[in-house]
C-alpha positions in Angstrom: -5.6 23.1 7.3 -2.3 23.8 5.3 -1.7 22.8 2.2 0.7 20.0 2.8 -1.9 18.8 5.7 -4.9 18.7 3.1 -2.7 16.6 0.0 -2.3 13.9 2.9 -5.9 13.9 3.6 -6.9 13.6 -0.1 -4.2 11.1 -0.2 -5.4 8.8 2.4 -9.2 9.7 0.9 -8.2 8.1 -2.5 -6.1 5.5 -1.1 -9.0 4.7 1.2 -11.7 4.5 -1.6 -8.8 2.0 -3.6 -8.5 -0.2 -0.7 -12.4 -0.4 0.0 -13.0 -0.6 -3.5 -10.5 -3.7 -4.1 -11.7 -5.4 -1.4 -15.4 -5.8 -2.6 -14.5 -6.1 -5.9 -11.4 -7.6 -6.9 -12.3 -11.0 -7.2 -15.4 -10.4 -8.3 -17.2 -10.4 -11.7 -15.4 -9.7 -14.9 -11.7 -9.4 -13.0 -12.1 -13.2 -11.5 -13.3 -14.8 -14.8 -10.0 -13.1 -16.9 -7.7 -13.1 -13.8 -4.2 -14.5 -15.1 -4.0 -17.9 -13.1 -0.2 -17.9 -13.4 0.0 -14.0 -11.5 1.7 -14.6 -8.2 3.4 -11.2 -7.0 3.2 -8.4 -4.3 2.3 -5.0 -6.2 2.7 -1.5 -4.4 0.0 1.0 -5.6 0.7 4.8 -4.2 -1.7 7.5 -4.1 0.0 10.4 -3.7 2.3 9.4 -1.1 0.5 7.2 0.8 0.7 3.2 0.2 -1.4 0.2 -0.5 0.0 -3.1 -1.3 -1.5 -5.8 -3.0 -0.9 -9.5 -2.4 -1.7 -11.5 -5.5 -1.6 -15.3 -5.2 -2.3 -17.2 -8.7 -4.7 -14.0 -10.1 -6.5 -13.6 -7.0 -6.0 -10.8 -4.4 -5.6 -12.3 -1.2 -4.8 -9.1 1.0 -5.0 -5.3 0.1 -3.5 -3.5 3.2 -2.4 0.0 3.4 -0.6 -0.9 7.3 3.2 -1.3 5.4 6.0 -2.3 8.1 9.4 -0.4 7.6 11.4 -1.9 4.5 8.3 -3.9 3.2 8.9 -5.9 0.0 7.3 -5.6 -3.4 7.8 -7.1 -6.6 6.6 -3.9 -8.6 5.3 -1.2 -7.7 2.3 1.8 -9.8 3.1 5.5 -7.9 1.3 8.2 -9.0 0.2 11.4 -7.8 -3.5 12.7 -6.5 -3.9 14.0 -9.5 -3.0 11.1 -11.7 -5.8 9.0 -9.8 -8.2 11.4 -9.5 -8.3 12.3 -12.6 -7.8 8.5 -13.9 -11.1 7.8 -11.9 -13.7 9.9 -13.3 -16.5 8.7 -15.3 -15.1 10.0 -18.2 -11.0 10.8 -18.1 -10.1 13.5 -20.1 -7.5 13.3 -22.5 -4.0 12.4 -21.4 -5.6 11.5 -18.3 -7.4 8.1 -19.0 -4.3 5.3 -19.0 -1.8 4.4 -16.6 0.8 4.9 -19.8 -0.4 8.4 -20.8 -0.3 9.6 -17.1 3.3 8.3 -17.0 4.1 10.0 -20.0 2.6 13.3 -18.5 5.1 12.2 -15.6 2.3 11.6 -13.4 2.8 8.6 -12.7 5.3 5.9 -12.9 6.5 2.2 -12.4 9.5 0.7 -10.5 10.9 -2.7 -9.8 10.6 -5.8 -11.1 7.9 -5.1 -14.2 7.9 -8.6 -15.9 4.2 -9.4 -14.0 2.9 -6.0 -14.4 4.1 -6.5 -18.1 2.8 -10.1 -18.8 -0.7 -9.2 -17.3 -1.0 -5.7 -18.5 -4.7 -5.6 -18.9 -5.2 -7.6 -16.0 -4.0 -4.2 -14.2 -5.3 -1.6 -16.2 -9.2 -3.2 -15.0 -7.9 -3.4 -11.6 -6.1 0.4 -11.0 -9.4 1.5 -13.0 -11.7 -0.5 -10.5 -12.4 2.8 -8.5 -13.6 4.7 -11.8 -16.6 6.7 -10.8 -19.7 4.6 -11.4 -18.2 1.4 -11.7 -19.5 0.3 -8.7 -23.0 0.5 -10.3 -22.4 -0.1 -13.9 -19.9 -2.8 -13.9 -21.6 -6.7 -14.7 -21.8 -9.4 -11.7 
């Protein structure tokens, strides 16, 4: 496998676990008792490349897809690379690693489009881009 081949495939891998991930948890637990009840927007999260959009109806996620038509539509949108999210993930970020703001800074990652809703429910996204952290499947409260 070449090099280009094998970032796709950890690309897709992480974007995978995101999606999965979201899906069981989102709505769930801690995230559905402080979800923002006046959120309402369509948030593009990419991993490296590869895509996964969010459709967020009054603090709820109603559809995580990664299947994105040509020209699809977003209100904002959270890009960052394999490394960014991997490294975000881990039990224990190192560093520099551990926030969506101190990746950015590293020029990891950044954010485009319309920011007001990623703004004005800040936290809100923080504990949902951090939902894949190793463990928190286990450890997190139901």
């Amino acid at each position: 496998m070449n090099q280009a081949s094998a970032a796709m495939h950890e690309a897709n891998a992480l974007c995978a676990r995101f999606e999965r991930i979201v899906k069981q948890r989102a709505n769930g637990d801690r995230l559905r008792v402080e979800q923002p009840r006046t959120l309402s927007a369509v948030c593009m999260i990419e991993i490296g490349g590869v895509a996964a959009l969010l459709h967020i109806e009054r603090g709820a996620i109603v559809n995580c897809t990664r299947e994105l038509a040509l020209l699809t539509e977003w209100d904002f949108a959270v890009r960052g690379s394999c490394a960014a999210w991997r490294a975000l993930w881990q039990p224990l970020p190192p560093p520099g690693w551990h926030d969506l703001f101190a990746l950015a800074k590293r020029g990891e990652m950044r954010f485009e489009g319309r920011l007001h809703p990623f703004m004005a429910h800040l936290q809100y996204f923080k504990d949902l881009l951090a939902l894949p952290r190793s463990g928190s499947e286990r450890s997190a409260p139901q």
